[in-house]
N, C-alpha and C positions, 0 to 999 in steps of 0.2 A: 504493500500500500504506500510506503514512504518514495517506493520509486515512480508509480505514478504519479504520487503527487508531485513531486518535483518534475516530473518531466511535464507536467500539465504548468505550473507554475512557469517553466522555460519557455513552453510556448506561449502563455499568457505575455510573457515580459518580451518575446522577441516580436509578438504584435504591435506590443503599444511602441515597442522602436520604431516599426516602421511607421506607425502611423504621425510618429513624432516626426521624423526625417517627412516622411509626404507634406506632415504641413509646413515642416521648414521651406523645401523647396515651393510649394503655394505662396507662403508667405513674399519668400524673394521672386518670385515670377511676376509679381503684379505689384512692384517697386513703380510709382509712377514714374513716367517718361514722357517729356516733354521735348518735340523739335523743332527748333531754329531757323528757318530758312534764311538766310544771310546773306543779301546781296549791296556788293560792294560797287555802288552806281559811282559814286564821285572818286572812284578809284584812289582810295588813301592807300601808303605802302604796305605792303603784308605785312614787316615787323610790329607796326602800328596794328592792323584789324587783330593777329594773332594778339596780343600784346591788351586789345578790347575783350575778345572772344573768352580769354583766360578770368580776366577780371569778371566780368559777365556770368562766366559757367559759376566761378567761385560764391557770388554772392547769391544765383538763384541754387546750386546744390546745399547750399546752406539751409533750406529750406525744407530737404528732404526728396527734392523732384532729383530725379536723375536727366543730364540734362544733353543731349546731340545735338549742335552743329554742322548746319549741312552749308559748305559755300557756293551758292547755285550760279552759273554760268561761268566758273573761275576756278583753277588750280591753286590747289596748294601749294605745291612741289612740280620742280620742271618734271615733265613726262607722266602727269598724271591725270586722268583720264577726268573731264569736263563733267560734273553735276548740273544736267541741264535741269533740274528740278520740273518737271513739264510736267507729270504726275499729278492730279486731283488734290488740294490740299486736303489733309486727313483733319477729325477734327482735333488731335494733341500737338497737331503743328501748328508754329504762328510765323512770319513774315517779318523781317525787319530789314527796311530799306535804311542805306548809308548813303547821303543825297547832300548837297549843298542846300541852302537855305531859299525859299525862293528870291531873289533881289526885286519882284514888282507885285501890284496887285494881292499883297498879304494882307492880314490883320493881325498876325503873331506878330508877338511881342517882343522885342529884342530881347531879353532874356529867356525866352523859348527856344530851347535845346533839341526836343524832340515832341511828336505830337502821336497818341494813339486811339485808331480808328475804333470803335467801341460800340456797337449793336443797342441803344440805349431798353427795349424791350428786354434784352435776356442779360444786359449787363457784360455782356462777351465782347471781346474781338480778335479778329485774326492777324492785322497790317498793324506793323507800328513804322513809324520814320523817324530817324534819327538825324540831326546836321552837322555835316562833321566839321565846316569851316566855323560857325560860332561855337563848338566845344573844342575846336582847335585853338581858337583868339581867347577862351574862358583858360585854357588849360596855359599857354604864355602868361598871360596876366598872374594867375595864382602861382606860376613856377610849380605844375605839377604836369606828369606826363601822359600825355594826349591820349593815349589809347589808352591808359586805366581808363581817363576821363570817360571816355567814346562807352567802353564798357560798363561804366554805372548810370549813367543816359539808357542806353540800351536794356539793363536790368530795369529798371523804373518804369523804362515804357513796356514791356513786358506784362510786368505788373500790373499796368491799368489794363493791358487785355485781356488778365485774368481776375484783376481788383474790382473793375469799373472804372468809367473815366473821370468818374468827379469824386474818386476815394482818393483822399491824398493822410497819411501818416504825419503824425506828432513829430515824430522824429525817422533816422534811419534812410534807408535809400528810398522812400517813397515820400518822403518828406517834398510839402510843396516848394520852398523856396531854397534856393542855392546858391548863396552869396559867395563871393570869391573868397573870404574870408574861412569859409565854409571846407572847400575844394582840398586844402591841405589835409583834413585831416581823414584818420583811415580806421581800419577794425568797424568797429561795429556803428559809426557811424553810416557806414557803407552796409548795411544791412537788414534781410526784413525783421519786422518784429514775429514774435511767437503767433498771436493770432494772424497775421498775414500770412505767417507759413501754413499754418492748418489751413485757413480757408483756401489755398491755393491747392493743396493736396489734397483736398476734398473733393475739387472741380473731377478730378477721376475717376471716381469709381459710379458718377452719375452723369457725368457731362460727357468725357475721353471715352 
């Protein structure tokens, strides 16, 4: 009797393994994931966009999203094959144009960095634009380097496509105002806050 029972006890114990390993791997399988489409219109240098893209990935993985960058119509590396991005945008993909500012016919504000297109019925958007000549002219002024800059613009507008466009934070990278005074400093002012990350990570498992 004592050997059935231990052999019943072994295979009781090597079920709940597996079933603990099944939901381990469940668990990491549905890690959200968020992608980037990334187009580099006003042709700033690659040191500079990689140099945004990093700053960027670091302060939205802070959040919890796992985060892909796709550079669409443009190589990374000589000999490497074009990301025509031409494909249906899915809906955990979002768009972000790197554009000069317009010089006629605006009503943004010279202090407007970047602007995000936002579905005001569902609170969503897909497009965001970024301008990389006024965060190039903010980032000399501050004596801070242009493509972190380019990168926490980019994180921010981001944000509002999955924040809403009239959410703007106390503080952190969604914070509304960005004085040059501002621009210096780094950590965690450069980041979302906790309930910004959960509601961003929420948008998955009902919206993605």
């Amino acid at each position: 009797m004592r050997v059935i029972a231990m052999s019943a006890m072994s295979a009781v114990v090597a079920v709940l393994m597996a079933l603990a390993l099944s939901i381990g791997v469940r668990a990491e399988s549905v890690t959200p994931v968020l992608t980037v489409r990334l187009y580099n219109t006003s042709g700033i240098p690659l040191p500079e966009l990689m140099a945004a893209r990093g700053a960027a990935e670091s302060i939205l993985r802070d959040t919890g999203l796992d985060v892909v960058f796709r550079h669409c119509g443009s190589s990374v590396a000589p000999g490497d094959v074009v990301d025509t991005c031409n494909e249906r945008l899915k809906p955990s993909e979002v768009v972000v144009r790197v554009i000069n500012a317009p010089s006629f016919g605006t009503s943004l504000k010279p202090e407007t960095y970047g602007v995000a297109y936002v579905v005001q019925a569902t609170s969503r958007g897909w497009l965001a634009t970024v301008f990389s000549d006024r965060i190039a002219q903010a980032a000399t002024r501050a004596a801070v380097e242009s493509g972190v800059l380019l990168g926490r613009v980019m994180a921010h507008e981001i944000g509002h496509l999955l924040l809403g466009q009239g959410y703007h934070g106390t503080a952190g990278v969604m914070r509304a105002e960005w004085p040059d005074a501002l621009l210096t400093h780094a950590g965690e002012e450069w980041r979302f806050s906790s309930l910004e990350a959960s509601r961003m990570q929420h948008l998955f498992p009902t919206t993605f």
